[in-house]
C-alpha positions as CSV (number, residue, x, y, z in Angstrom):
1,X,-17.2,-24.9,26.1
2,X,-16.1,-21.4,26.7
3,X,-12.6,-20.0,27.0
4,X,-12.5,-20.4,30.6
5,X,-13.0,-23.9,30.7
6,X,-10.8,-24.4,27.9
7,X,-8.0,-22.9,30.0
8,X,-8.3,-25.1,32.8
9,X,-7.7,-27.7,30.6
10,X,-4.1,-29.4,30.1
11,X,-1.7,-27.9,27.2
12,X,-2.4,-31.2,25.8
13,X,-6.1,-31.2,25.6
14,X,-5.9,-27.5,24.2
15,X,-3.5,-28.7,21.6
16,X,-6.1,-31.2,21.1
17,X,-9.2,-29.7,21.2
18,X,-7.7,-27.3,18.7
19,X,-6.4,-29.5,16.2
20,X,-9.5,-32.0,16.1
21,X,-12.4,-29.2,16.6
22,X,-10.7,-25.5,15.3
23,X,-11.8,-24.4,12.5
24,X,-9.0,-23.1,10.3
25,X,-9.4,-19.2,9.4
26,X,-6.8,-17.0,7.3
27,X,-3.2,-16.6,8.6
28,X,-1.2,-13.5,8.6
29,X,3.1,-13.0,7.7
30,X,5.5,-10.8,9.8
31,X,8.4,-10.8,9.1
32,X,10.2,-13.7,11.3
33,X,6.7,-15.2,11.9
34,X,3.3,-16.5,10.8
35,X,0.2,-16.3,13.0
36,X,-2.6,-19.0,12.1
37,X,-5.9,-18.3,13.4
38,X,-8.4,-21.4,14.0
39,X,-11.8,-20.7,15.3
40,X,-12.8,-22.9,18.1
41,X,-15.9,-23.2,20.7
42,X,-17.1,-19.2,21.3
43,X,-13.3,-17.4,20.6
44,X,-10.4,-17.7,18.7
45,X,-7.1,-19.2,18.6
46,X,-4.2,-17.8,17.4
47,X,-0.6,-19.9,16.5
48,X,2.4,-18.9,15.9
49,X,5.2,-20.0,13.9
50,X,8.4,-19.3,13.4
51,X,9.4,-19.0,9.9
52,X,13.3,-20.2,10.1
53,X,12.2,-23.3,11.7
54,X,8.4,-23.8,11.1
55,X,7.7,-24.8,14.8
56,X,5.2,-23.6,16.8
57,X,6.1,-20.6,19.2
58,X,3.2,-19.4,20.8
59,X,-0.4,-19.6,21.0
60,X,-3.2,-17.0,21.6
61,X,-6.5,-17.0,23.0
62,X,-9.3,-14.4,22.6
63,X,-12.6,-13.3,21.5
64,X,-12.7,-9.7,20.6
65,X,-9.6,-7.3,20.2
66,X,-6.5,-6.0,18.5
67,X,-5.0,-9.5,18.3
68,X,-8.3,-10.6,16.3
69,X,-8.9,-7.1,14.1
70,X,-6.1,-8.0,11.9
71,X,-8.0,-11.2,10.8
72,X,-10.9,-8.9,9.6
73,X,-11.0,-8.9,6.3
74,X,-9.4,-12.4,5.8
75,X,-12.6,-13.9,7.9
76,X,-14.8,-12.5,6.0
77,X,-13.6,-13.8,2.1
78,X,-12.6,-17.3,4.2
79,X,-16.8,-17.5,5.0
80,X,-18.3,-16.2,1.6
């Protein structure tokens, strides 16, 4: 599936495909946040939490970028 189709699909079945399929990569801390990147399909998917009340904020979807080049050294020590 690519990212197109994936975004025609309900918030549900995202949520879904994301928690039974994604593949968990690094996260990375701000300040009043966490972001949680899961590879999934062809592109990534990024979550974000908010630290004062660990819930789920947001959520991301991309294959290249700035969102995904501060991940780059975290992917690659989570692969080797």
């Amino acid at each position: 599936m690519g990212l197109y189709e994936y975004m025609m699909l309900t918030e549900d079945e995202q949520w879904n495909d994301l928690w039974q399929i994604g593949i968990f990569l690094p996260h990375h801390t701000g300040h009043k946040e966490k972001f949680s990147l899961y590879a999934l399909y062809d592109f990534f998917v990024e979550v974000e939490l908010d630290l004062n009340t660990n819930k789920m904020i947001a959520k991301g979807h991309f294959k290249t970028g700035e969102t995904l080049d501060k991940y780059a050294g975290d992917i690659y020590y989570t692969l080797i």
